[in-house]
C-alpha positions in Angstrom: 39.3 155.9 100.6 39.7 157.5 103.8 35.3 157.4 104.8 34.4 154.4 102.9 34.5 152.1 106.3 34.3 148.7 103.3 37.8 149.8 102.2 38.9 149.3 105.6 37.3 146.0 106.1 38.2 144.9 102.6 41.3 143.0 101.4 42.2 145.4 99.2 44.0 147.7 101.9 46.0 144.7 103.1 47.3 143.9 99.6 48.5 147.4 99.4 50.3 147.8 102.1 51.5 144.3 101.6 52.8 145.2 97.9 54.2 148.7 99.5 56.5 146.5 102.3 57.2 144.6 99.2 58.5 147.4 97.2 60.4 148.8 99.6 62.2 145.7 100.5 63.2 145.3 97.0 64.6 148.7 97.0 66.9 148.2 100.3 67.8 145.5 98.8 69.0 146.7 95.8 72.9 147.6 96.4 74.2 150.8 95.2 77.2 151.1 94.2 79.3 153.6 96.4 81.5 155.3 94.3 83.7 157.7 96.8 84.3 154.2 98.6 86.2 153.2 95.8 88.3 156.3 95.1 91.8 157.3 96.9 92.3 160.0 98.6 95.2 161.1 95.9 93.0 161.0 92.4 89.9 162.7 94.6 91.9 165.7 95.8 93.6 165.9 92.4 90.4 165.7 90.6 88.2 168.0 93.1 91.3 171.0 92.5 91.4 170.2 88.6 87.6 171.0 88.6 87.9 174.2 91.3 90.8 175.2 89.3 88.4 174.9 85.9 85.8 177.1 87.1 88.0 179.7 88.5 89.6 180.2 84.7 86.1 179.9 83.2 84.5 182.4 85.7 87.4 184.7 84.8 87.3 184.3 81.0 83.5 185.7 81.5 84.6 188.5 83.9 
């Protein structure tokens, strides 16, 4: 693709950059879903020490 000089000239470039603006449109588009957004403060802290506090016994059960 990058010395043929009839690529360049040809349609077929446009259409793919065309259907690669395209694509990425779509995917900006596409809303994902923000799930610390929806979480209070409260349940996050208590979860985020539940799981530190996890690993801390399972790390010492190995040691």
């Amino acid at each position: 693709m990058e010395g043929n000089p009839d690529f360049h000239r040809s349609g077929a470039l446009k259409s793919l950059l065309t259907e690669g603006e395209e694509v990425i449109r779509t995917a900006r588009a596409f809303d994902h879903p923000n799930w610390l957004d929806r979480i209070p403060a409260v349940p996050f802290i208590v979860l985020a020490l539940a799981c530190g506090f996890g690993t801390l016994v399972f790390i010492t059960q190995i040691i």
